[in-house]
N, C-alpha and C positions, 0 to 999 in steps of 0.2 A: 390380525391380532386386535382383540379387544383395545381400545381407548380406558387409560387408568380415571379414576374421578373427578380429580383435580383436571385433567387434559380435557375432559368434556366439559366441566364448568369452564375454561378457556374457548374452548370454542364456541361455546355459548356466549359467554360476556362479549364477546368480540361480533361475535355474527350479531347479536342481537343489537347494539351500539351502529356496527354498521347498517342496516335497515332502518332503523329509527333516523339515523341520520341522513336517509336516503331520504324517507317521506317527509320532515321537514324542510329539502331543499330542493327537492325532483317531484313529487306529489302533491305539494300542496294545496289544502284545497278541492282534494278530492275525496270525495267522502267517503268511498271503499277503504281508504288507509285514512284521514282524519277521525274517521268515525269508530267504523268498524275495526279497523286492524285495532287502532289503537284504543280501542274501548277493550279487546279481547285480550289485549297485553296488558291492561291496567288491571283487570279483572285475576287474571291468571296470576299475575304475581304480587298483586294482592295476597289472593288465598295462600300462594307461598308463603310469606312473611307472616300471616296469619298462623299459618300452620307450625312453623317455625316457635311465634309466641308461645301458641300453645303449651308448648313443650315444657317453655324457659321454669314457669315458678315451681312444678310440681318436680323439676330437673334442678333446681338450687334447692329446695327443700331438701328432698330425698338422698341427696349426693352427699350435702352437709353432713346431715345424719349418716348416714355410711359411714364419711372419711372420719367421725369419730368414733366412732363404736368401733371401728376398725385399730384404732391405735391400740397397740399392746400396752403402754405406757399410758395411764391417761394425762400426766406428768409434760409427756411429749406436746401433747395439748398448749397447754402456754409457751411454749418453746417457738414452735411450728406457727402457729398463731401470731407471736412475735416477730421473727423473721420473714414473715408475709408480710404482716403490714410494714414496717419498717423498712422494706425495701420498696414497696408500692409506694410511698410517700417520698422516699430518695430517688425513685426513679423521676415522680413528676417535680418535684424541688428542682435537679439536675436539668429537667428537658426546658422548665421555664427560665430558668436561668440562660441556657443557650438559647432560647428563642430571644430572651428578650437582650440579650449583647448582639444577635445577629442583627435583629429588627433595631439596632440603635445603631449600627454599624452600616447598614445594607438603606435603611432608611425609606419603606417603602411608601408610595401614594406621595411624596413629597416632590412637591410641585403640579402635582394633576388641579389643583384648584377647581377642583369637582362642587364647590357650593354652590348650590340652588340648581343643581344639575337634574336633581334628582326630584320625578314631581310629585311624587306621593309616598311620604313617608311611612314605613310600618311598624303598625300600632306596637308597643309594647305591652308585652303583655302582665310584666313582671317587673317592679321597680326596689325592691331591696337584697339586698344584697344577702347572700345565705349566711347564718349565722352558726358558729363553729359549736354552741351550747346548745342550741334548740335544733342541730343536728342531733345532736349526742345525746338529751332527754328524748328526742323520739322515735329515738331506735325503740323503747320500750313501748310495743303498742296497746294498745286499750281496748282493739277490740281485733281477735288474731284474723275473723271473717274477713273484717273489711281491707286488712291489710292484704290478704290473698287475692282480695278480687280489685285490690288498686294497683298490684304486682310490686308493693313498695321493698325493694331488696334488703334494704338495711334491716327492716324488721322482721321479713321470713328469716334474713340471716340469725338475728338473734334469735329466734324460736326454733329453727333448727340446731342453733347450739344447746339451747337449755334442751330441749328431746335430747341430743346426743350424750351430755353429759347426764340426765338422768337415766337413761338404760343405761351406761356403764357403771352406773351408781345402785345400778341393781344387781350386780353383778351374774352371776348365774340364773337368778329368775329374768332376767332381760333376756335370756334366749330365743324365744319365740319372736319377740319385739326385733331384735336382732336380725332373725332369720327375714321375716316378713319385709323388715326395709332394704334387706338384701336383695330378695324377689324383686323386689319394686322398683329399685334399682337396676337387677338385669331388663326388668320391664322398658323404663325407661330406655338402655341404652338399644335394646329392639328398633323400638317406636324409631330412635335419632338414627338408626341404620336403615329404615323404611325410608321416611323423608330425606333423606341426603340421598338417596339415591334417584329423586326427583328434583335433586339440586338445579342439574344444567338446564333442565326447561324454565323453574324460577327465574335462572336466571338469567336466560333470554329475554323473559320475555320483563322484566326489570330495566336489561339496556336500551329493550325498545323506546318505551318512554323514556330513557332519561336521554335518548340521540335523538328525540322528536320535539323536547322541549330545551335544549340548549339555544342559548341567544347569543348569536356570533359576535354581534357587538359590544354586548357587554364585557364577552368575555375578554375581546382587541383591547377595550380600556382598562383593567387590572388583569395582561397577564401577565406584568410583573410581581403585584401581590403575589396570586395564585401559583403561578411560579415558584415564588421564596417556601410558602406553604408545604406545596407539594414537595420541595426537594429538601427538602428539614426532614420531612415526614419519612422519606425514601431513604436517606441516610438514619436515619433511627430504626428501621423496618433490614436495611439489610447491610449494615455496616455495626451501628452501634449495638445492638441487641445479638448479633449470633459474636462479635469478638468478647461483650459480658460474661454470655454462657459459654465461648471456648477456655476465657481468660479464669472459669470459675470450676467448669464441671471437668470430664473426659468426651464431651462429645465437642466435634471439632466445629468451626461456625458453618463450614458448607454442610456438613451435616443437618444443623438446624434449620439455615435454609431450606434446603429438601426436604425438611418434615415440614415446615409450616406453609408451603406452596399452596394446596388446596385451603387451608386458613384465609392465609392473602385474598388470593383469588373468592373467595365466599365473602369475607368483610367488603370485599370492594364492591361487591353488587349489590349486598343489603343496608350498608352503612351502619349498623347495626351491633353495638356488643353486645345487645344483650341477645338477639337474635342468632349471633355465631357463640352461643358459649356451647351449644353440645358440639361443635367443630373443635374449637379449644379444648374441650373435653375430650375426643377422638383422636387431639393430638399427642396431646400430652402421655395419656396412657398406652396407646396402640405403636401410632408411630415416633415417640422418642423413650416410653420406658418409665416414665413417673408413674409412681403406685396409686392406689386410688384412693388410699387415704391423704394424701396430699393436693391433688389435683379436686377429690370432693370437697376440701375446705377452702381451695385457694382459689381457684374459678371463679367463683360468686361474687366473690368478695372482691376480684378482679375487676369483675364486669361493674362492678358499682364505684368504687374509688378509686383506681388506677388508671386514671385517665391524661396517660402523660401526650399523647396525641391531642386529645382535646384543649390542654392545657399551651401546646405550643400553637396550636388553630386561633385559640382565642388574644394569645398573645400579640400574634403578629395581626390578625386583623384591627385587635386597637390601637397598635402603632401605625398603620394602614389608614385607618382611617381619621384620625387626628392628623395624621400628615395632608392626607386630600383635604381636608379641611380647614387648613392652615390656623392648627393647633397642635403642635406637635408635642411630646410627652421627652417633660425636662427629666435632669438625671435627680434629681430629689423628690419626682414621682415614685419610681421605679420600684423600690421597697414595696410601696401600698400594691403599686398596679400588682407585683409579683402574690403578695399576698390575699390578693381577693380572687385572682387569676386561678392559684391555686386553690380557694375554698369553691370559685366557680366550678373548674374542669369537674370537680369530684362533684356537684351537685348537678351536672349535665345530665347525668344518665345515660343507661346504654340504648337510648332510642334515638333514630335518625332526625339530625335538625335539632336537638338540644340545645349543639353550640350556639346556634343561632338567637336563639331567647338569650342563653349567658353572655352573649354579647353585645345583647338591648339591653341587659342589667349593665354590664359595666359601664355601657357610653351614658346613660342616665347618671349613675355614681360619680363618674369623670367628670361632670360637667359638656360630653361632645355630643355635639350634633344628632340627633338620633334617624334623620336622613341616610345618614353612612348605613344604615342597619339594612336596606333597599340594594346597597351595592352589593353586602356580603349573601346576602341572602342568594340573590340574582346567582352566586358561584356559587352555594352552599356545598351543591349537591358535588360536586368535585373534589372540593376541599374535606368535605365529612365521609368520601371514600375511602382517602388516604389516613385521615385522622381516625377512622374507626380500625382499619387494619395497624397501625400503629399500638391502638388502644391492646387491642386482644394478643397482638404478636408479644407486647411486653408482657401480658399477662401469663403468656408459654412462657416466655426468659426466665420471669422470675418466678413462677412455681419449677422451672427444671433446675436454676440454682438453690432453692430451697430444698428441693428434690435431693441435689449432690451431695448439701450439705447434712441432713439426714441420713445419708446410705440407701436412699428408697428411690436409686435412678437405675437400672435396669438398660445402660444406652445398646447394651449388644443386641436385647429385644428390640428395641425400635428400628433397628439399623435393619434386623431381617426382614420386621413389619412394613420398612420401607424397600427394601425387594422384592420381595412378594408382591407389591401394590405395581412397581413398575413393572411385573413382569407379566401383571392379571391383561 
C-alpha cells in the first residue's frame, strides 16, 4: 500500500535528521559527507524552498482576487475581512499574554549568569522598533513592480483587494477578468499539487543539514529555555487550536488534528509561513471544507500578521535572556514588553529566522545585552520549527472559525478528503 503525503514527509524529516546527525558525530571530518553529502543536501533543498517561494506572491495575489470576485455579496466583504482580522489579532494578544505570565511564573535563564560567556556578539541588524503608522501608510505602495519583486505582503495584499473589488464593481463586464483569474487560480493550485508531491525529498534533504549543524552544547545550556518554547508551542498546536475550532465549528478537535498533520509536518522542516501557505491553502479547502472564497482572503493575510507563535518565541526568549543576564523584566515592564512584542511578531514575517532580528530589536529597545541575541540564535532553528507550525496551524483555526461562522464550511467534504488520502 502506497505511503499517504503527509507519512512520507514523516519519513523524510525523520530519516533525514537522523543522517545529519549521524555525519556530525560518526563522520566527522570526512569529506565524502562534510563536503559532498552535505553540500548536495544544502543545494537540494535549497531549490525546494526556492521552489516553494516561487509560488508564494503569484499564489497570494491570485487567490486574493478569487476569494473576492467569488463572494456573492460584496457586502460579505467587510464582514469576512473583519472577523479575520479581529480574531488574528486576539489570537496573538491571548498567546502573548500566556507566554508572557508563563515566562514570569516559570522564570527562564534565571541564574545561568551567562555574561561574557558569549564571545562574539551578533551584529544587529535592525535598531527600531516597528511602527504601527508607517506600517499602515505603507500598505499603499508607490511602485506595485517593486513591491512584487520585494514579495512585500501587506502591499500585494492591498492590490489584490483593490483588483478584486474592481471587477466586482464591474459587474457583468468583469466576466472575462473573472474567468481569467479563475484559470489562473486552477493554474496555481496545479503548480502547488506538482511541487508538494516533491515535498518529502525537500525535506530530507532540509534535516540533513539541520542534524549536521546542531551544537550539543549549546543546546545542554538552554534546554530549559528551548524546552518552555517548544512546549507552549505544542500546547497551542494541538490542544488550544483544535478545542477553539471544536468549541466554535462542527468539526470535532481530533478531526482538525488529522487535517493539519501534513501542514505540521511541512512547517516543521521549512520553518517557514510563508513557504507553507499553499499547504494551509490545501488544507483548508481539500481536507477540512472551507470554501475558497474564504481561505483566498484569509491565508495571505495569515501568513503576514498572525503570528501568535512568533509572538510567544519572542516573548519568552526576552524574559530568557534578561534573566541569563541578571536583568530580569520587572512587572511594570510587561505592558511595553507585551506591546512591541505584539507590533514585533507581526513584522517577523513569514520567512525563517525573522524571529531572530525581532529579537535584536527588542534587547536593543529593552536596554539587554545584545550577546544574549548569540544564544538564541545558536537554537533558532528549533525554536522557529515549532513557532512556524504554530503560526500557519492558527491560521487553519481561524479561517475554519470564520469559515463556521459564515455557512462556507463544508466539514463532511473534508472528512471524505481526509479518507481518501489515508486510504491512497
Amino acid at each position: 500500500m502506497n505511503k499517504s503525503l503527509s507519512q512520507k514527509i514523516f519519513v523524510g524529516l525523520f530519516a533525514g535528521l537522523l543522517i545529519g546527525t549521524a555525519i556530525q558525530y560518526l563522520f566527522a571530518g570526512v569529506s565524502l559527507f562534510d563536503q559532498y553529502l552535505l553540500g548536495f543536501a544544502e543545494g537540494v533543498g535549497g531549490m525546494f524552498v526556492s521552489l516553494i517561494k516561487l509560488l508564494v506572491v503569484p499564489l497570494v495575489y491570485v487567490s486574493i482576487v478569487c476569494g473576492i470576485v467569488e463572494l456573492k455579496d460584496i457586502n460579505s466583504f467587510g464582514r469576512l475581512g473583519g472577523k479575520t482580522f479581529a480574531l488574528y489579532i486576539l489570537n496573538t494578544v491571548v498567546a502573548i499574554t500566556f507566554a508572557l505570565t508563563i515566562g514570569m511564573i516559570v522564570q527562564p535563564g534565571a541564574g545561568a549568569n551567562l555574561g561574557g560567556t558569549v564571545a562574539q556578539a551578533i551584529e544587529i541588524t535592525s535598531t527600531t522598533t516597528p511602527d504601527i503608522f508607517s506600517m499602515i501608510t505603507n500598505i499603499v505602495p508607490s511602485n506595485p513592480i517593486q513591491a512584487f519583486a520585494n514579495g512585500d505582503m501587506l502591499q500585494i495584499i492591498f492590490m489584490a483587494i483593490l483588483t478584486g473589488l474592481a471587477i466586482q464593481a464591474l459587474d457583468k463586464k468583469g466576466g472575462p477578468a473573472v474567468n481569467a483569474f479563475k484559470v489562473a487560480n486552477d493554474i496555481m493550485m496545479k503548480l502547488i499539487g506538482l511541487v508538494m508531491s516533491l515535498a518529502p525529498y525537500g525535506v530530507f534533504a532540509l534535516m540533513i543539514q539541520l542534524g549536521a549543524t546542531l551544537d550539543a552544547g549549546t543546546l545542554a545550556s538552554v534546554a530549559g529555555y528551548v524546552a518552555l518554547v517548544v512546549g507552549i508551542l505544542v500546547l497551542w498546536i494541538f490542544v488550544v487550536y483544535p478545542l477553539m475550532v471544536g468549541a466554535t465549528t462542527k468539526m470535532t478537535p481530533s478531526q482538525f488534528i488529522r487535517a493539519t498533520r501534513e501542514q505540521v509536518l511541512f512547517s516543521l522542516s521549512t520553518a517557514s509561513s510563508n513557504a507553507t501557505i499553499p499547504v494551509t491553502m490545501r488544507t483548508l479547502t481539500d481536507k477540512i471544507g472551507v470554501s475558497k472564497s474564504v481561505a483566498g482572503f484569509g491565508v495571505p493575510l495569515g501568513a503576514t500578521m498572525n503570528m501568535a507563535g512568533a509572538s510567544i518565541y519572542i516573548a519568552i526568549a526576552t524574559i530568557f535572556i534578561a534573566n541569563a543576564f541578571g536583568q530580569p523584566i520587572q512587572m511594570s515592564d510587561l505592558f511595553t514588553l507585551g506591546f512591541t512584542v505584539l507590533l514585533l511578531s507581526i513584522g517577523a514575517g513569514g520567512v525563517p529566522g525573522g524571529g531572530v532580528v525581532m529579537i535584536g530589536v527588542i534587547l536593543h529597545q529593552l536596554g539587554l545585552p545584545p550577546e544574549g541575541l548569540a544564544i538564541v540564535a545558536a537554537v533558532d532553528r528549533i525554536n522557529d520549527m515549532f513557532c512556524t507550525s504554530s503560526n500557519v496551524v492558527g491560521d487553519t483555526a481561524v479561517n475554519t472559525i470564520v469559515a463556521g461562522s459564515e455557512n462556507e464550511l463544508d466539514v463532511e467534504q473534508g472528512s471524505e478528503a481526509q479518507l481518501t488520502e489515508s486510504r491512497a
